[in-house]
LUMBARO-667236 format. One line per 5 residues: number of its first residue (from 1); their letters; for each residue x, y, z of C-alpha. Coordinates in steps of 0.001 Angstrom, whole numbers, plus 500000, padded with zeros to 6 digits. Layout:
# residues N
NUM) a) X/Y/Z  ...
END
This chain:
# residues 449
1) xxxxx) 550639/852849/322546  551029/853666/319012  549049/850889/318117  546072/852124/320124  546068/855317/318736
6) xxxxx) 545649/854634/315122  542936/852024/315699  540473/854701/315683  541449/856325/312240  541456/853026/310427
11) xxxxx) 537981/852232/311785  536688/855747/310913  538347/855128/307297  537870/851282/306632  535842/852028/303763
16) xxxxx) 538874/853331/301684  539860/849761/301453  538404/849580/298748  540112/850872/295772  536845/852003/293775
21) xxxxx) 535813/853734/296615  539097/855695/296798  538722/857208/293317  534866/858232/294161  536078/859697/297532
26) xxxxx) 539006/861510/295290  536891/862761/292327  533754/863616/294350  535357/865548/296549  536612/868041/293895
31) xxxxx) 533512/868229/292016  531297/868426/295491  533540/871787/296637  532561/873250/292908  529023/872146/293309
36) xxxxx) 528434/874177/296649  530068/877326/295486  527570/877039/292203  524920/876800/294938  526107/879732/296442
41) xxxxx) 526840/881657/294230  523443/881339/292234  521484/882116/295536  523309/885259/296160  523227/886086/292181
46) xxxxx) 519332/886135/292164  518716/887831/295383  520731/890159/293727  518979/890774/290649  515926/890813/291870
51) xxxxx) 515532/891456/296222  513154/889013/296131  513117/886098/298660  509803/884460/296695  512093/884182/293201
56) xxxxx) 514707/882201/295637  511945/880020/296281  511447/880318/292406  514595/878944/291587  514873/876066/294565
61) xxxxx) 511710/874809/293747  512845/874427/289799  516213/872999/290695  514298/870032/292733  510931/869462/291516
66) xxxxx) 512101/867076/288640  513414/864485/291308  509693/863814/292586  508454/862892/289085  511644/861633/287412
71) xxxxx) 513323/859536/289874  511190/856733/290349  511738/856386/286895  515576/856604/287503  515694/854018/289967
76) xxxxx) 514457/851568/287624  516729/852562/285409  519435/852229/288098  518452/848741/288946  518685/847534/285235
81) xxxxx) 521312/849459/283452  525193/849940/284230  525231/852696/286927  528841/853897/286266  528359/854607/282859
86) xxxxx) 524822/856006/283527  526644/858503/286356  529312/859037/283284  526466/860180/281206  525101/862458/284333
91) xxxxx) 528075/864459/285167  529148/864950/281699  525775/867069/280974  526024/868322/284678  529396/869632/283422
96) xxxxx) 527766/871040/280127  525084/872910/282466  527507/874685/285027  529428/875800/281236  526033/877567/280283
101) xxxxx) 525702/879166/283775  529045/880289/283334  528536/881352/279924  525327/883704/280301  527056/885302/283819
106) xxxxx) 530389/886221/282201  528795/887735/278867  526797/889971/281641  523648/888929/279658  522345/886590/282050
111) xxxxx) 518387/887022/283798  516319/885505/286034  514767/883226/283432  518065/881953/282167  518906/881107/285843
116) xxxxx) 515493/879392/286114  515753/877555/283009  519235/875890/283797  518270/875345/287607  515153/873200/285775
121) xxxxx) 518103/871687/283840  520113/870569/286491  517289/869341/288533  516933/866957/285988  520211/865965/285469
126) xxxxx) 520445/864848/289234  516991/863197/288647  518961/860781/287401  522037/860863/288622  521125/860837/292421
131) xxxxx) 519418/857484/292532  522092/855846/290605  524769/857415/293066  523217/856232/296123  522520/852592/294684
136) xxxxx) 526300/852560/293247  527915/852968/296582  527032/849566/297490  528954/848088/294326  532467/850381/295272
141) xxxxx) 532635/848490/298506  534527/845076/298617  533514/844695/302182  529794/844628/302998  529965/845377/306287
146) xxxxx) 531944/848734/305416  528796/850021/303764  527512/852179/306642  531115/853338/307117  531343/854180/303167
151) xxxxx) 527962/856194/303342  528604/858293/306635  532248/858886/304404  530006/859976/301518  527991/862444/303774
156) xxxxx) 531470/863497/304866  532676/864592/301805  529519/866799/301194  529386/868612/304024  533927/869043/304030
161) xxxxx) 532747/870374/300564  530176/872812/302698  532408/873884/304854  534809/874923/302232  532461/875694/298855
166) xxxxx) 530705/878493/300549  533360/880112/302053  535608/880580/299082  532251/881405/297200  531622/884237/299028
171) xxxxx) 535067/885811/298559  535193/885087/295288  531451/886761/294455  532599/890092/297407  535611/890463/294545
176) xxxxx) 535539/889312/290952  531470/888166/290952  529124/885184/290957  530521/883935/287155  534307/882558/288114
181) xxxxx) 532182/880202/290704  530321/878513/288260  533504/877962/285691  535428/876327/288844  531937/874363/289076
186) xxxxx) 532212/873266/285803  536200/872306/285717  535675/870338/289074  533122/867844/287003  536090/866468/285413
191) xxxxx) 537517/864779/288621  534806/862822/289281  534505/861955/285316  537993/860471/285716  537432/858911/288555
196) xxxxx) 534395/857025/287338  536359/856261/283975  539119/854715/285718  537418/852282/288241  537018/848606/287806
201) xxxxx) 533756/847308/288115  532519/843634/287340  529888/843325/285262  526888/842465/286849  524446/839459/286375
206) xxxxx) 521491/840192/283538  518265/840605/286081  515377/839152/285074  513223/842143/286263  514600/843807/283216
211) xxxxx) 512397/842172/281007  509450/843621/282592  507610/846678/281581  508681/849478/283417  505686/850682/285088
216) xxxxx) 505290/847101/286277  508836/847211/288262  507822/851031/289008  504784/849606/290738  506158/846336/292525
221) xxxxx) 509162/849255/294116  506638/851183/295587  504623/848408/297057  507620/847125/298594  508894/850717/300103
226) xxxxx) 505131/851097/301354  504533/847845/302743  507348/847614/304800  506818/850013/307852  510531/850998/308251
231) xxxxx) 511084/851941/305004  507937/853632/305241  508688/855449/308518  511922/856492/307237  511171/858354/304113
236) xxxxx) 507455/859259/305621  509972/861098/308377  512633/862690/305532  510066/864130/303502  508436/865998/306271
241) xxxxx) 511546/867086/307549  512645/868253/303780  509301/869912/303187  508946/871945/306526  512639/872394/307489
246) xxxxx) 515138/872233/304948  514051/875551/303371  515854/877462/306012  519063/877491/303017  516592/879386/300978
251) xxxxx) 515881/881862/303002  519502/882271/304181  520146/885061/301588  517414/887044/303372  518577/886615/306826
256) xxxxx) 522126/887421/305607  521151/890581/304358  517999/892044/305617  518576/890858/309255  522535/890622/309805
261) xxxxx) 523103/893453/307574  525604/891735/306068  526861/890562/302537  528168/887910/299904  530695/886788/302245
266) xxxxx) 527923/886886/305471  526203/884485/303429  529023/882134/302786  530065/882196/306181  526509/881053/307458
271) xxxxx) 526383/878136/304997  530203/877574/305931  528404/877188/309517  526296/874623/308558  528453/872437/306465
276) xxxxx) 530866/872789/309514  528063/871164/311617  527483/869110/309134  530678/867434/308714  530641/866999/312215
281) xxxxx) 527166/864859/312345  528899/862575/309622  531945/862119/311014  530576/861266/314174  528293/858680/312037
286) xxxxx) 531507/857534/310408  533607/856552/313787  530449/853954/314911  530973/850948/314903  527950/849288/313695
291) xxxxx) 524066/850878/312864  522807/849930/316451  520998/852448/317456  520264/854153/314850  516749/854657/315493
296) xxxxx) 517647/857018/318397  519955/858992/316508  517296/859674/313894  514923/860884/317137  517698/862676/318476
301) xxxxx) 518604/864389/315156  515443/865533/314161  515001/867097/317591  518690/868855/317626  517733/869853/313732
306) xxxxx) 514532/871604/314760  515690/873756/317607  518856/874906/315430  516603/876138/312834  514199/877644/315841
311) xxxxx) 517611/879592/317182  518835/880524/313971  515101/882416/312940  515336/884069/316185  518859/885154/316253
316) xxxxx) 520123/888952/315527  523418/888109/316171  526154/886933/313609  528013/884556/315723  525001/883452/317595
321) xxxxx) 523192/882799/313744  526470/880513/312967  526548/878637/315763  522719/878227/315291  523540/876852/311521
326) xxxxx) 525977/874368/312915  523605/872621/315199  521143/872768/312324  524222/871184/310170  524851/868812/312425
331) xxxxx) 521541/867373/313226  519973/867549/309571  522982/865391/307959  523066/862949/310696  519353/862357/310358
336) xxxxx) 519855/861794/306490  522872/859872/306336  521196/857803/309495  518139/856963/307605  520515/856280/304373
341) xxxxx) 522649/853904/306052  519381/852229/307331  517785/851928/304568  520758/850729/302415  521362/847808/304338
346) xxxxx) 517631/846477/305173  516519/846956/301706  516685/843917/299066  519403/843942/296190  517382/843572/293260
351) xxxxx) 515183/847145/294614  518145/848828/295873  517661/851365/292597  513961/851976/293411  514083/852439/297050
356) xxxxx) 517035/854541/296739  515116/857017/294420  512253/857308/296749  514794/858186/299103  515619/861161/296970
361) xxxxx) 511972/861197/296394  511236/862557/299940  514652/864408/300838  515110/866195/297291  512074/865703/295300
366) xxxxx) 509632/866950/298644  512252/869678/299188  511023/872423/296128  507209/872542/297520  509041/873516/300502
371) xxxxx) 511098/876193/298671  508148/877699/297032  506272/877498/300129  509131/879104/302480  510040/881862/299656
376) xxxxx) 505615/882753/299684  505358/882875/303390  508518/884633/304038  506822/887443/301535  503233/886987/303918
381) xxxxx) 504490/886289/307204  507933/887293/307669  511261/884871/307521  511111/884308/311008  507581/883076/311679
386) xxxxx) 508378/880790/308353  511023/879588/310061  509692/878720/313453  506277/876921/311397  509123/874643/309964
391) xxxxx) 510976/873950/312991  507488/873138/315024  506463/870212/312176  510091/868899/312540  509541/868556/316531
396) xxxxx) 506147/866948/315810  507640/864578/312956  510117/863224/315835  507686/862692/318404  505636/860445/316233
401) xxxxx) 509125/858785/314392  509883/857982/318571  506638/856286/319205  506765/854081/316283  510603/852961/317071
406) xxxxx) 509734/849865/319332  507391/848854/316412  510263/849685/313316  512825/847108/315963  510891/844259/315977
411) xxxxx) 510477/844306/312045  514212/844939/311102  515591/842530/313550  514723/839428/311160  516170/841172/308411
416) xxxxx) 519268/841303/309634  519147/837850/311603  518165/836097/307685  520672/838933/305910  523762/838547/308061
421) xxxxx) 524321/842230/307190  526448/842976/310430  527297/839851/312150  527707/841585/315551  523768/842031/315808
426) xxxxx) 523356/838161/315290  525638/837438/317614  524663/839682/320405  520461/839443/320135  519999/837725/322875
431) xxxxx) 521780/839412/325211  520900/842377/324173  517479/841638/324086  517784/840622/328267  518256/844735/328030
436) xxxxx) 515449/846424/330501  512239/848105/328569  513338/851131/328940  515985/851026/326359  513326/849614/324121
441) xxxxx) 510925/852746/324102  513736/854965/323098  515599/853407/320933  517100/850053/319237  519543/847371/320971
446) xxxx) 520704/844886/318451  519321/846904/315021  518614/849983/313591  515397/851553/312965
END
């Protein structure tokens, strides 16, 4: 009996095996619960200042709009350099930034163009950093087949950071103001640091590619992501969904205030909503046992995504907004970390760098054109018509992500036959494949798409 009963909480935490993963889950959870109450707090600090919902489209689209031109870039730098010390080298001027912030809001002589300035800053920072992250998980893992486990784990600890950054941001920024948030931002940098300094990594083999010029591997990255229609389908689908319906965070401030009547801590608690939703989605992703069926979950995801942000633009009701938030939560990081774990284990080693920051490409660097364009038709339209436009291209970004999913199956199923990525879809193709039609218009049997 007892035996039974722990099976499942080894299998949802098999990726803490390994020991270099342990010190990233230990250090980046810290440094993740400091980075959401700096995202908090600076949301609610410029709504302040200002009342204006197009400068928090300002200040989003600043924070994000260096990933879409710097991290192709970064993933060739990711593929040919030492990504530990490159993610040293990240958080230590991340950790300089949040020190500025900090600085300029505790003097009282901070303004909007400071905030703008060191949002630009930081968006750059991750530039780099967020490629490298995402190909680095693969090299903390001593098991290969605990990589999907180790990257649902990953979305985990963002969204347990989610639930609990924005909470204790907005009680901190109701009673001694936005500027403590952004020193415990900068202090929580330093777990991660450690954690990076102390793990043990063997050095990898000298690629060949690095010899090239760098446009040359920029170019032979992209025709790789864009000839091959899963990849393509995948980050085709994020950066639709980041451009149409991930502003809904930006206009959260608004919605707190102008519609709930509420404050600080109103806005905390509905991003505490979503991060609870959230953690959910990934822990759900976290307890499967292997990426089979992945493709639905992305349909499903999008769809569950879309009507939470369609609830949450019609709601005038606190507890009905929050529970709207967590279904948005929940379906928006299980679509992501879905089409991570997908991605990270059809893709080829030697482009894992490149792919990876074309995945932040289309769920970070799409993201600010979003921003800019929620915070403008929020100003034209109204925050609630801006939010239904968004949920309506989600819908229609699933419906065409669904039709192609027969298509995606037969492409990644060779992959993983020639790969031996997760033995259990080897082993069990051909009976799953004796599985009637049905099953194959909605969704995979023996691999994910």
């Amino acid at each position: 009996m007892s035996e039974k009963k722990w099976v499942p909480i080894r299998h949802l935490l098999r990726a803490l095996r390994s020991r270099n993963y342990r010190l990233f889950v230990a250090g980046q959870s810290v440094s993740l619960v400091g980075t959401w109450m700096q995202q908090v707090a600076m949301s609610w600090l410029v709504y302040r200042l200002t009342g204006s919902a197009m400068l928090l489209g300002v200040v989003g689209f600043t924070s994000q709009i260096p990933t879409i031109f710097i991290s192709p870039v970064a993933g060739v730098l990711a593929d040919r350099w030492d990504r530990r010390r490159l993610l040293l080298v990240t958080q230590s001027l991340a950790l300089l930034q949040a020190t500025f912030l900090a600085l300029v809001v505790l003097t009282g002589i901070v303004q909007v163009w400071q905030i703008i300035l060191l949002s630009l800053t930081l968006g750059i920072i991750n530039a780099f950093d967020i490629p490298a992250r995402q190909s680095f998980v693969v090299q903390m893992v001593d098991q290969r087949e605990d990589l999907g486990n180790a990257i649902a784990l990953n979305s985990s600890m963002v969204n347990g950071a989610r639930l609990v950054g924005p909470a204790i941001a907005g009680l901190l920024v109701a009673s001694v103001g936005e500027g403590i948030c952004f020193v415990l931002n900068a202090v929580s940098y330093l777990a991660v640091i450690v954690a990076l300094a102390a793990m043990r990594i063997p050095p990898a083999s000298p690629r060949q590619s690095s010899r090239r010029h760098i446009l040359h591997e920029l170019r032979e990255g992209f025709l790789y992501a864009y000839s091959f229609g899963p990849i393509r389908g995948i980050l085709l689908l994020l950066a639709l969904v980041s451009l149409m319906g991930m502003p809904y965070s930006v206009l959260a401030p608004v919605f707190a205030k102008d519609i709930l009547h509420g404050g600080a801590h109103t806005f905390g608690f509905l991003m505490t909503g979503a991060g609870s939703g959230a953690l959910v989605g990934t822990l759900y992703l976290a307890s499967r046992k292997s990426v089979r069926g992945l493709g639905r979950v992305i349909v499903r995801a999008t769809i569950l995504f879309a009507i939470g942000i369609a609830a949450f633009a019609l709601s005038d009701n606190f507890l009905l907004s929050l529970a709207s938030l967590a279904l948005t939560g929940f379906g928006g990081m299980t679509l992501v970390a879905s089409c991570n774990t997908v991605l990270q284990t059809i893709l080829d080693e030697d482009k894992r760098g490149r792919v990876m920051s074309f995945f932040t490409m289309a769920f970070i660097g799409v993201a600010p054109f979003g921003s800019l364009g929620a915070g403008s038709m929020a100003g034209i339209f109204g925050p609630r018509n801006t939010l239904l436009l968004g949920s309506a291209g989600c819908l229609i970004g699933a419906a065409i992500f669904a039709r192609h999913l027969p298509r995606i199956r037969e492409k990644v199923r060779p992959i993983y036959l020639r790969m031996g990525i997760i033995q259990e879809v080897a082993d069990g193709l051909e009976t799953a494949a004796e599985q009637p039609p049905l099953g194959e218009s909605v969704g995979l049997k023996s691999d994910p798409d």
